[in-house]
DSSP file (Angstrom, degrees, kcal/mol; ACC not computed):
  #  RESIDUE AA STRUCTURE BP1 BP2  ACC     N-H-->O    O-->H-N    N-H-->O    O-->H-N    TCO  KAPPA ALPHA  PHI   PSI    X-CA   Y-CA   Z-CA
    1    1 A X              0   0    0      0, 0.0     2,-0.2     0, 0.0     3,-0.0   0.000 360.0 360.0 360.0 127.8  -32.3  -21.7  -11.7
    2    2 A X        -     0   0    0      1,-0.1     2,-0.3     0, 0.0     0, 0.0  -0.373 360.0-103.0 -75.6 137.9  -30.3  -20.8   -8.5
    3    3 A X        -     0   0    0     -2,-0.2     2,-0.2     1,-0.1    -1,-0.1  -0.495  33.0-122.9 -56.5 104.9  -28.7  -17.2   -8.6
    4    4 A X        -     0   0    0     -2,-0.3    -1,-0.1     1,-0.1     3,-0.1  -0.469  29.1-111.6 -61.4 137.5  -24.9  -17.2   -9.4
    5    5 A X        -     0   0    0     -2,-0.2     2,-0.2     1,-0.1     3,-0.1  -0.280  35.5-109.7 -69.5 137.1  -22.6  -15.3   -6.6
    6    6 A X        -     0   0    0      1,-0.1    -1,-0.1    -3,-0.1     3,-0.1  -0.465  36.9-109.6 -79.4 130.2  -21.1  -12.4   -7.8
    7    7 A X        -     0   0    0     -2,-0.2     2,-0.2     1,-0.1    -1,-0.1   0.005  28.9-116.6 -51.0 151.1  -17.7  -12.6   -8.2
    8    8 A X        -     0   0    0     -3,-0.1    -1,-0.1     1,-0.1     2,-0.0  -0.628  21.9-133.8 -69.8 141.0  -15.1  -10.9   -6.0
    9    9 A X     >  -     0   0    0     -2,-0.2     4,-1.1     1,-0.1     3,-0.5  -0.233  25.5-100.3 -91.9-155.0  -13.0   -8.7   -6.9
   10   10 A X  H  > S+     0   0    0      1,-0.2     4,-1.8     2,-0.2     5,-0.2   0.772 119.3  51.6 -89.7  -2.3   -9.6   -8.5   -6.3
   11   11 A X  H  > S+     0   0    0      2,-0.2     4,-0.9     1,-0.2    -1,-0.2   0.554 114.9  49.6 -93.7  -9.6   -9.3   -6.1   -3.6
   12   12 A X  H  > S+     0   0    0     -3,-0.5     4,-2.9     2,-0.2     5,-0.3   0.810 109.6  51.3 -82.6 -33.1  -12.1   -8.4   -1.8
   13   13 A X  H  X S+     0   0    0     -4,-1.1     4,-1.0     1,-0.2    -2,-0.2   0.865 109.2  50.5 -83.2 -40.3   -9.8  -11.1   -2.7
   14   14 A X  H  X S+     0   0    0     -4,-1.8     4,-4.0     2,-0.2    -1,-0.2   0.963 112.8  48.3 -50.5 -66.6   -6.8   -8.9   -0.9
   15   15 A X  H >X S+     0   0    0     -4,-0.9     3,-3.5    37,-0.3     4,-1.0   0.873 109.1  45.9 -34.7 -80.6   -8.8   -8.5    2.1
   16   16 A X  H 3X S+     0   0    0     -4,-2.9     4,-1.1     1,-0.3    -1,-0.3   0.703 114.3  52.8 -55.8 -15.6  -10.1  -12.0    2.8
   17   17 A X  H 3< S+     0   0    0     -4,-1.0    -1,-0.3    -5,-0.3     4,-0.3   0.966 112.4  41.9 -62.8 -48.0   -6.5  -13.3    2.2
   18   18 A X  H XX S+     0   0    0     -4,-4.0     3,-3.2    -3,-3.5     4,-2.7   0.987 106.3  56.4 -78.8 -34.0   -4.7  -11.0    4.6
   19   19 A X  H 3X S+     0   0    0     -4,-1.0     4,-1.4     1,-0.3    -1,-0.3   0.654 111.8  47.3 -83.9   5.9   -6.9  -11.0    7.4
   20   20 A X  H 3< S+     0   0    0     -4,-1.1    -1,-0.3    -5,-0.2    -2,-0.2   0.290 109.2  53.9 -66.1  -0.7   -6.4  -15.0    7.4
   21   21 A X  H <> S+     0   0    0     -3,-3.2     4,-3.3    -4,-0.3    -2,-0.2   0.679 112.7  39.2 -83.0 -54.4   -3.1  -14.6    7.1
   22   22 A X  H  X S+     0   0    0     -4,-2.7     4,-3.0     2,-0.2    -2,-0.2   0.948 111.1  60.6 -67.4 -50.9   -3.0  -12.1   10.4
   23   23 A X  H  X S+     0   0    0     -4,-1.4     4,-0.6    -5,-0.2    -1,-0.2   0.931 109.1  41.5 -65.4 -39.3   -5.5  -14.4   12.0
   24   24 A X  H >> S+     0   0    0      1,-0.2     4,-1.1     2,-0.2     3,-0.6   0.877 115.0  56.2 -66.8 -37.3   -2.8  -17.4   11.7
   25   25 A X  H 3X>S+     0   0    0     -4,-3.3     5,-2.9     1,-0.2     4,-1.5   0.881 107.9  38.7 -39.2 -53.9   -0.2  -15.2   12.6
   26   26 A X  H 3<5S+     0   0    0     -4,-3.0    -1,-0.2     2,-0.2    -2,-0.2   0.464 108.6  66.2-102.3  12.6   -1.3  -14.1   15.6
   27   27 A X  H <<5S+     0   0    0     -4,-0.6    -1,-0.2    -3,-0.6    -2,-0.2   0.465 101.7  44.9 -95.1   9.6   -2.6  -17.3   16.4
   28   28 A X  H  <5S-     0   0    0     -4,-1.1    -2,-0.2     2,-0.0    -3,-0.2   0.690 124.2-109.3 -99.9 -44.5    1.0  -19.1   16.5
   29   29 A X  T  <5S+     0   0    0     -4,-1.5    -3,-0.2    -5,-0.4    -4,-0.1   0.722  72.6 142.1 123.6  17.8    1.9  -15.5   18.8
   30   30 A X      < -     0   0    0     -5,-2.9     2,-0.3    -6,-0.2     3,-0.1  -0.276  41.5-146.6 -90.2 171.9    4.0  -14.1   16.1
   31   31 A X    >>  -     0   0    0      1,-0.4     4,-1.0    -2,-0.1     3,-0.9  -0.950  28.9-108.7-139.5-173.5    4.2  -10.1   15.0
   32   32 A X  T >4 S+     0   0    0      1,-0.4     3,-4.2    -2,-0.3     4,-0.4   0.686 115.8  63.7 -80.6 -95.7    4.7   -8.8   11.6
   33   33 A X  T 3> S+     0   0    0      1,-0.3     4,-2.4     2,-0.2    -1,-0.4   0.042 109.8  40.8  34.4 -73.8    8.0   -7.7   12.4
   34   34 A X  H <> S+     0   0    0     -3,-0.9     4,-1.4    -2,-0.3    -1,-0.3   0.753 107.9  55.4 -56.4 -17.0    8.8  -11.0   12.8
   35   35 A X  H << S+     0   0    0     -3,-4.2    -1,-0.2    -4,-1.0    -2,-0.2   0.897 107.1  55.1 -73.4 -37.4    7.0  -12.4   10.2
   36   36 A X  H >>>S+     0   0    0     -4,-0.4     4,-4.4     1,-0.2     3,-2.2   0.924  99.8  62.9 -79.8 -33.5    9.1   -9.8    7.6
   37   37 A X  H 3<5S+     0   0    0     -4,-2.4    -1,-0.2     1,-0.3    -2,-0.2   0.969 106.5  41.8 -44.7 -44.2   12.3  -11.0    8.8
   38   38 A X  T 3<5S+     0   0    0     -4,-1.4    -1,-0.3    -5,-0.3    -2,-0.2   0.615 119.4  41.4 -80.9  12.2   11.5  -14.0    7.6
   39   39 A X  T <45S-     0   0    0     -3,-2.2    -1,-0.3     2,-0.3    -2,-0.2   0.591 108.8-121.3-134.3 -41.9   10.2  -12.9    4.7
   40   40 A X  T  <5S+     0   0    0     -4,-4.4    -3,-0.2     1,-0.5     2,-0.2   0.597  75.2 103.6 105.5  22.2   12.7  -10.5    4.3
   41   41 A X  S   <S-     0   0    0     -5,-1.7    -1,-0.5    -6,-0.2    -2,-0.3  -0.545  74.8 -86.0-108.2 169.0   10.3   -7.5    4.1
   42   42 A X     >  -     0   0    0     -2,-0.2     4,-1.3     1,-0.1    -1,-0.2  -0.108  26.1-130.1 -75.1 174.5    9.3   -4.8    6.3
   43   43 A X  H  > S+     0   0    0      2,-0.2     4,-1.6     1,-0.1     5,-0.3   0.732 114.3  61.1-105.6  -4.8    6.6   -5.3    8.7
   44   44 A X  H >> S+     0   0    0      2,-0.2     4,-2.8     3,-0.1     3,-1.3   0.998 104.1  54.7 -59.4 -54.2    4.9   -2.1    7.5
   45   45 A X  H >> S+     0   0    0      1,-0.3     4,-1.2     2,-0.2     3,-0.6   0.893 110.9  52.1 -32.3 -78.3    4.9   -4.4    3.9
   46   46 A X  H 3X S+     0   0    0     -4,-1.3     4,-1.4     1,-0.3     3,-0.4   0.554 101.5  51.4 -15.9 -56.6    3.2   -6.9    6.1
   47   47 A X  H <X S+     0   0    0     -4,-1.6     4,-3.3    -3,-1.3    -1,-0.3   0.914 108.9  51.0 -64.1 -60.3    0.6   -4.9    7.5
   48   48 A X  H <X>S+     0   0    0     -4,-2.8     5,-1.3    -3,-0.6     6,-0.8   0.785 108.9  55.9 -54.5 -24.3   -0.5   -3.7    4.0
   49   49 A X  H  <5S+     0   0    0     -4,-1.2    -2,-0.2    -3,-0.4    -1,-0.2   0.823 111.5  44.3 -75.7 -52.2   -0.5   -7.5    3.0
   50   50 A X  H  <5S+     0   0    0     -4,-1.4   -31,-0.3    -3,-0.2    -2,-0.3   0.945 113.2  48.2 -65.3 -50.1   -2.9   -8.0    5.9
   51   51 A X  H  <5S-     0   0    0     -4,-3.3    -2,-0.2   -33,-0.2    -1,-0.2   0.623 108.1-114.2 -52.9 -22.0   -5.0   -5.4    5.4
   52   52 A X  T  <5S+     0   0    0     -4,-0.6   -37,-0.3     2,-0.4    -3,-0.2   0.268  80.4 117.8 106.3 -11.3   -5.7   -5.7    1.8
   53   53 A X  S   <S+     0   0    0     -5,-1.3     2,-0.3    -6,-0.3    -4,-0.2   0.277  70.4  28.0-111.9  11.8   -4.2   -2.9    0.9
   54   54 A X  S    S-     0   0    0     -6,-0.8    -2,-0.4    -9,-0.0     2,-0.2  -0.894  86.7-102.6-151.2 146.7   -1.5   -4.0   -1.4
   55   55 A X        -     0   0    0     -2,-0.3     2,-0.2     1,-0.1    -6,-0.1  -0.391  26.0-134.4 -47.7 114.2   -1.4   -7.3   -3.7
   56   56 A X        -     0   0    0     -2,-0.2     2,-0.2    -7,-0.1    -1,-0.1  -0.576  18.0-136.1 -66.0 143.9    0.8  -10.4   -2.5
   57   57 A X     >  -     0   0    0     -2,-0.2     4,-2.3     1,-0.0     5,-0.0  -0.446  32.4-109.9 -78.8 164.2    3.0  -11.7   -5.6
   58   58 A X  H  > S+     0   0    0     -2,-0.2     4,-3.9     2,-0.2     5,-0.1   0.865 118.2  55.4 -33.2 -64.9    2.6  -15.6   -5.3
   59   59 A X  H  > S+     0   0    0      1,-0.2     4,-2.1     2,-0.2     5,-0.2   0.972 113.5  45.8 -51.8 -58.7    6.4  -16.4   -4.2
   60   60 A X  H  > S+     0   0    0      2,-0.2     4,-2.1     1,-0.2     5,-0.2   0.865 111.7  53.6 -75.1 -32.2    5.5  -13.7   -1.3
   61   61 A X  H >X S+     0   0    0     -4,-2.3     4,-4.3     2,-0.2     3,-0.8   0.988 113.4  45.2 -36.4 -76.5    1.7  -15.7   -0.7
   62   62 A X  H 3X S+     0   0    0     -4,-3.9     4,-2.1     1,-0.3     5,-0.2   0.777 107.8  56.2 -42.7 -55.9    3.5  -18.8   -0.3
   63   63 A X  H 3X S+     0   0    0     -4,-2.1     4,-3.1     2,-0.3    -1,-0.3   0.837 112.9  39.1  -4.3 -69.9    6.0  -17.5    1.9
   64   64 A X  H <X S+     0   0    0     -4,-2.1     4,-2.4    -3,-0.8     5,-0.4   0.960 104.7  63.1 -77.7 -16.3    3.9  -16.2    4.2
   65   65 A X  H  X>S+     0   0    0     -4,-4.3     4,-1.5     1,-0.3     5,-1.4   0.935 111.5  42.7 -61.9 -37.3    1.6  -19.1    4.0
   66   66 A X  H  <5S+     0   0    0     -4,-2.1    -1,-0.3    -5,-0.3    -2,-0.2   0.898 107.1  62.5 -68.7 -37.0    4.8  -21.2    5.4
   67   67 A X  H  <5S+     0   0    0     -4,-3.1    -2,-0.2     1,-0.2    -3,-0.2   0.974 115.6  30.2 -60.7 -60.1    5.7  -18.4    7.9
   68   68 A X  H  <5S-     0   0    0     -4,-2.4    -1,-0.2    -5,-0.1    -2,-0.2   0.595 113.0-118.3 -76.1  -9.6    2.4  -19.0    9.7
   69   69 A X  T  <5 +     0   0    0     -4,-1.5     2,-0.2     1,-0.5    -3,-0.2   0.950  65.4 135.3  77.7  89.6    2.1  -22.8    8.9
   70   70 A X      < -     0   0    0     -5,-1.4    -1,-0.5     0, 0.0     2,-0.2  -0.647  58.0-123.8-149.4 161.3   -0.9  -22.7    7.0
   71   71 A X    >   -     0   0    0     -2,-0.2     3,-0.6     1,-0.1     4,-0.3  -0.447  25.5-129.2 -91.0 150.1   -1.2  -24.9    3.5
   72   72 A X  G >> S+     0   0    0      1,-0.2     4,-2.3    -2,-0.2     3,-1.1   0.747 100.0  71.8 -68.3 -37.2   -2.1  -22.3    0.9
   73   73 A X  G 34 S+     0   0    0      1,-0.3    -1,-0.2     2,-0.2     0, 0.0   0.705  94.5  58.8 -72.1 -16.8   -5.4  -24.7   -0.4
   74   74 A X  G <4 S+     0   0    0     -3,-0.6    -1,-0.3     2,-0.1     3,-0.2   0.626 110.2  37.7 -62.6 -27.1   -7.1  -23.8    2.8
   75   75 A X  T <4 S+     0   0    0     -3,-1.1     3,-0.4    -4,-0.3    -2,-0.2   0.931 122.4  45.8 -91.0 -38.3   -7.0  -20.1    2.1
   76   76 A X  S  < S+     0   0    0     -4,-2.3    -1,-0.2     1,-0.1    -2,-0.1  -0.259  87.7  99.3 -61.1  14.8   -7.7  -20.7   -1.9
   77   77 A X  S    S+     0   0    0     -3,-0.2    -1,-0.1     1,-0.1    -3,-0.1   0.932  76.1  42.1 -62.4 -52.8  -10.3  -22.9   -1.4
   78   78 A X  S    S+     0   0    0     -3,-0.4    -1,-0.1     1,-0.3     3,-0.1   0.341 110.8  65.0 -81.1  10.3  -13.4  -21.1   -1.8
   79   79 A X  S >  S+     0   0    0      2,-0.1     3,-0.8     1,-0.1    -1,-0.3   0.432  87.5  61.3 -93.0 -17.8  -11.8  -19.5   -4.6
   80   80 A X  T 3  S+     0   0    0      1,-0.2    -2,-0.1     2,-0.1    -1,-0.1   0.375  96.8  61.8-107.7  25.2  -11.4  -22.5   -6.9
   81   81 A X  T 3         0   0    0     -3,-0.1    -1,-0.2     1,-0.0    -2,-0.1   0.403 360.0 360.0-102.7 -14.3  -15.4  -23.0   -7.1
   82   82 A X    <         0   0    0     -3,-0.8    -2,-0.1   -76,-0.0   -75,-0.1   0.633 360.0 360.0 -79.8 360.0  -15.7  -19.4   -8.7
């Protein structure tokens, strides 16, 4: 019987989110600063969002996930096999 993968937790969860968030970001050329205007946050917020180091709400996932034009089910994929 094949070994089940140990779950992530959420602060894993945090991580892998923001820095695919930052990686889309900064591959359209944006900076957080911009990114929190549009979001209507700080970019310090931002930064913690990328980093891991504080929890996105949903509304504010989605959000960014349109500010960097990526679909949210590409970052939540490998989550919805666990």
């Amino acid at each position: 019987m094949p070994a089940t993968p140990a779950r992530p937790t959420p602060s894993e969860i945090n991580e892998k989110l923001g820095k695919r968030l930052q990686l889309a970001r900064k591959a359209l050329g944006l900076t957080q600063t911009q990114v929190g205007n549009a979001l209507g946050i700080s970019f310090q917020q931002i930064g913690k969002y990328e980093s891991g180091t504080n929890t996105m709400s949903v509304p504010i996932f989605l959000a960014m996930c349109r500010a960097v034009n990526v679909k949210p089910s590409v970052l939540l994929d490998e989550y919805s096999r666990l």
